[in-house]
C-alpha positions in Angstrom: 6.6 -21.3 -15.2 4.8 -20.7 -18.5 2.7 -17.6 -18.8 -0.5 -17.3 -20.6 -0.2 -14.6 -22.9 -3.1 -12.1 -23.1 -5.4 -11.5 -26.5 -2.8 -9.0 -28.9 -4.2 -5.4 -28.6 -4.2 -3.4 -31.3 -3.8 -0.3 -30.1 -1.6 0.5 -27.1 -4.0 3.7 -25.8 -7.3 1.1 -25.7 -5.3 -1.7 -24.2 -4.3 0.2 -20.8 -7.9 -0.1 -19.1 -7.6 -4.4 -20.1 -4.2 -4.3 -19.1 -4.6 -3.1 -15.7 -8.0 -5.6 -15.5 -6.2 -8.3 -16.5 -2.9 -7.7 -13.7 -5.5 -7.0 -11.1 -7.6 -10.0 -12.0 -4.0 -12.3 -11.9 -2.6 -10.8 -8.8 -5.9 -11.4 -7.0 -6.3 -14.5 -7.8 -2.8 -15.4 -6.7 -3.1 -13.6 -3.5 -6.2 -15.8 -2.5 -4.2 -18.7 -3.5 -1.8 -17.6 -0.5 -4.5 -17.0 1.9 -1.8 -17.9 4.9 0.8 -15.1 3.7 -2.2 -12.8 3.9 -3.2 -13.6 7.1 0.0 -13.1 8.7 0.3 -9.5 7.0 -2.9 -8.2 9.0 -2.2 -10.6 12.1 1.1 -8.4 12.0 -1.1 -5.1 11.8 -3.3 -6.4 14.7 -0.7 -8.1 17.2 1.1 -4.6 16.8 -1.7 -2.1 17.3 -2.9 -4.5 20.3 0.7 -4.3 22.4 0.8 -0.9 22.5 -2.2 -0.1 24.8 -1.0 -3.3 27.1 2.3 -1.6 27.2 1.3 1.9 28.2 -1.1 3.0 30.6 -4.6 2.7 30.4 -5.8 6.1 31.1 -7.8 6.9 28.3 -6.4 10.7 27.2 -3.4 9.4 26.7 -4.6 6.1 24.7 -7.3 8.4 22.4 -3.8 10.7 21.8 -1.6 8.3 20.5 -3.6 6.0 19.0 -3.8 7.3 15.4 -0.1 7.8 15.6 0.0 4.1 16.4 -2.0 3.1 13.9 -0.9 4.4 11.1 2.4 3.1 11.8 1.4 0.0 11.9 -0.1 0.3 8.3 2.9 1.3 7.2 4.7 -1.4 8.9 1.9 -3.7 7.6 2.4 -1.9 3.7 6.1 -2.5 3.7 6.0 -6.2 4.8 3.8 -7.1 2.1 5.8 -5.2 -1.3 8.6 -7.7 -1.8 5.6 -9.8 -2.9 4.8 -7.1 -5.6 7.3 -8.0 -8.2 10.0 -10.4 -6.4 7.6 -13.8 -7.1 7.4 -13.2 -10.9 10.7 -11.8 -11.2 12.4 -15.1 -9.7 10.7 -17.3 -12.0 10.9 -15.1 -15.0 7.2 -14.6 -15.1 7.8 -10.6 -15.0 10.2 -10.9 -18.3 6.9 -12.5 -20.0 4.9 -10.1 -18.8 7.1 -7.1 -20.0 6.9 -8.6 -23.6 3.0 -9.0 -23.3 1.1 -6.5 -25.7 -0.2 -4.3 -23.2 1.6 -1.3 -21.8 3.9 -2.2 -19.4 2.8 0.7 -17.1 -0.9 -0.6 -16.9 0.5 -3.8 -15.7 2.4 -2.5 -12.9 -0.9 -0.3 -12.1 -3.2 -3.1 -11.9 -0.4 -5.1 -10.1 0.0 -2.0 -7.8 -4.1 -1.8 -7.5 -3.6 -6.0 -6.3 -1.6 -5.8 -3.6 -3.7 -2.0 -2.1 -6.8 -4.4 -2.4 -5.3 -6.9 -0.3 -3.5 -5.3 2.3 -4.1 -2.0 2.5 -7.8 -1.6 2.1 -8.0 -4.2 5.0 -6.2 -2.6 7.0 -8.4 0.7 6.7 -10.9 -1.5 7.5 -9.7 -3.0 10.4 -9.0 0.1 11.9 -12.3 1.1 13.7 -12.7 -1.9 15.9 -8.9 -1.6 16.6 -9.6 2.0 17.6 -11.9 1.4 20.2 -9.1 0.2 22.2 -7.7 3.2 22.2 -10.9 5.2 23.5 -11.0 7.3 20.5 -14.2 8.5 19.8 -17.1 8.0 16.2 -16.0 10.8 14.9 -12.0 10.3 15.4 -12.4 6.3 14.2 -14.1 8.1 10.7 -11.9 10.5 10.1 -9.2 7.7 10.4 -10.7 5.6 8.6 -11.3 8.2 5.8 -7.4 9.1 5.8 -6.5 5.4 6.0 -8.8 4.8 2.8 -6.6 7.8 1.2 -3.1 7.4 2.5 -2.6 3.5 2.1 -3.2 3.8 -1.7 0.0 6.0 -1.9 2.2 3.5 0.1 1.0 1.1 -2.0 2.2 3.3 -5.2 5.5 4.6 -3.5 5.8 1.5 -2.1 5.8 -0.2 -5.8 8.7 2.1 -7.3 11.0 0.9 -4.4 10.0 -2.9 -4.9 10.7 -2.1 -8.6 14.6 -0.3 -8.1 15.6 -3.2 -5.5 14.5 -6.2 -7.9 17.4 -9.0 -7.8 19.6 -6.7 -5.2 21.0 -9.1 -2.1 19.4 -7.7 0.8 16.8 -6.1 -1.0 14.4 -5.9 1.9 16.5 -3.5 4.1 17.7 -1.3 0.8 13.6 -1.0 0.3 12.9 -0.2 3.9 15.9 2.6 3.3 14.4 3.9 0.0 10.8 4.3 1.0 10.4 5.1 4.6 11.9 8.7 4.2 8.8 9.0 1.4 6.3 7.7 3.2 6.8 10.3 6.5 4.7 12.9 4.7 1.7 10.5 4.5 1.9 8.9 8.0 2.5 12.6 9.1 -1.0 14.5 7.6 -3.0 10.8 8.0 -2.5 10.6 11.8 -2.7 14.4 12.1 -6.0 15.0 10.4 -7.7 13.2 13.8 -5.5 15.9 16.1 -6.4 18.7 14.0 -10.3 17.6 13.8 -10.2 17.3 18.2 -8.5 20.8 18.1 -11.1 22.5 16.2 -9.4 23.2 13.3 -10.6 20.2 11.0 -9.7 17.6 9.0 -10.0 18.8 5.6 -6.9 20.2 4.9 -4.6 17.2 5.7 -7.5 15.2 4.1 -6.8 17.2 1.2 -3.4 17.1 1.7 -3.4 13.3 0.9 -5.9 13.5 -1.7 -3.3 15.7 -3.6 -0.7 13.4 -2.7 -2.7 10.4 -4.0 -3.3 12.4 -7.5 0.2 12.9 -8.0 1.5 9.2 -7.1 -1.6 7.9 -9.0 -0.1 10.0 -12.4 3.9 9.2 -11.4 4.3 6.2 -9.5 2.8 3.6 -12.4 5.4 4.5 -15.0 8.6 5.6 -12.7 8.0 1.7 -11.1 7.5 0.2 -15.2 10.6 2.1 -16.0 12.3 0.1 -12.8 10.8 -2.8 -13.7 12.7 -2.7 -17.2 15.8 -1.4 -16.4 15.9 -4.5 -13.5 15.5 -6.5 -16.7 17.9 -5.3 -19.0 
């Protein structure tokens, strides 16, 4: 598969804002391409969320109490399914070598790459996750303060999620070594996203774990890009 090269850039600070443009803008468009493999990510998300209230019982307490637990798990389920796509496509056909060579930092790349695949699965999933809450009887003010962790937390599994994709490039059975590597990281996340709704219906609010994960974002937003580029080269080396 050939590659079109992108325009040379002349200097490698003003090239990382077109660099991550122009990964985004290719990701996407290969992601709509595959409309299928993104339908069966959130049909996943869905067909999860939706067993667990038919498996339980129905009182509605104990549904309003576990259903942020539930739901973020299946985002995470949802986020993990979808990285091998991240870098395993392009690294098979030797599209990611062409793309490490390209003038524009390699760490933009993988950010706008990262920024793809958050667009298409995880900011559905955020979104899908009000209607899916009714199911669980959970209130306006639980389904936004969900919604507003979701919005927060899936961008770090994306970027966590990336590193991992990155270290287990061309490995046999690099699916399970990634679930290994980058469930243990994403606990905190799934922990302070599903217990910002507990801690608003106890009184004590959600801002702290909000904040929590803001902080969390921050930090994976500055690290994640370049520890996943540095991956990414060493994979091909």
């Amino acid at each position: 598969m050939t590659l079109a090269q992108p325009a040379p850039v002349s200097a490698a600070a003003g090239a990382i804002l077109p660099g991550v443009r122009w990964a985004l803008v290719r990701d996407l468009r290969i992601a709509l391409r595959s409309r299928a493999e993104l339908g069966v990510q959130l049909l996943f998300y869905v067909i999860v969320v939706a067993l667990f209230p038919l498996s339980t019982t129905p009182e509605r307490t104990l549904l309003s109490t576990m259903g942020p637990g539930v739901l973020w798990v299946a985002a995470l389920l949802a986020s993990l399914l979808s990285l091998p796509r991240l870098f395993a496509g392009d690294y098979a056909d030797g599209t990611l070598e062409q793309i490490a060579l390209s003038p524009y930092p390699l760490g933009a790349l993988v950010s706008g790459k990262i920024l793809a695949h958050w667009l298409t699965t995880g900011l559905p999933v955020a979104l899908l996750a009000p209607p899916l809450g009714i199911q669980y009887a959970m209130d306006a003010e639980s389904l936004a303060i969900l919604t507003a962790a979701l919005l927060i937390g899936t961008p770090i599994l994306s970027l966590l999620g990336a590193i991992g994709a990155a270290l287990t490039l061309g490995l046999r059975s690099g699916g399970s070594l990634l679930a290994l590597l980058i469930l243990p990281l994403y606990v905190p996340v799934l922990i302070f996203g599903a217990g910002a709704v507990d801690a608003a219906r106890s009184g004590l609010g959600a801002g702290a774990n909000l904040s929590l994960l803001a902080a969390g974002l921050c930090i994976a937003l500055v690290g994640a890009p370049f520890a996943a580029a540095s991956a990414v080269r060493i994979a091909l080396d």
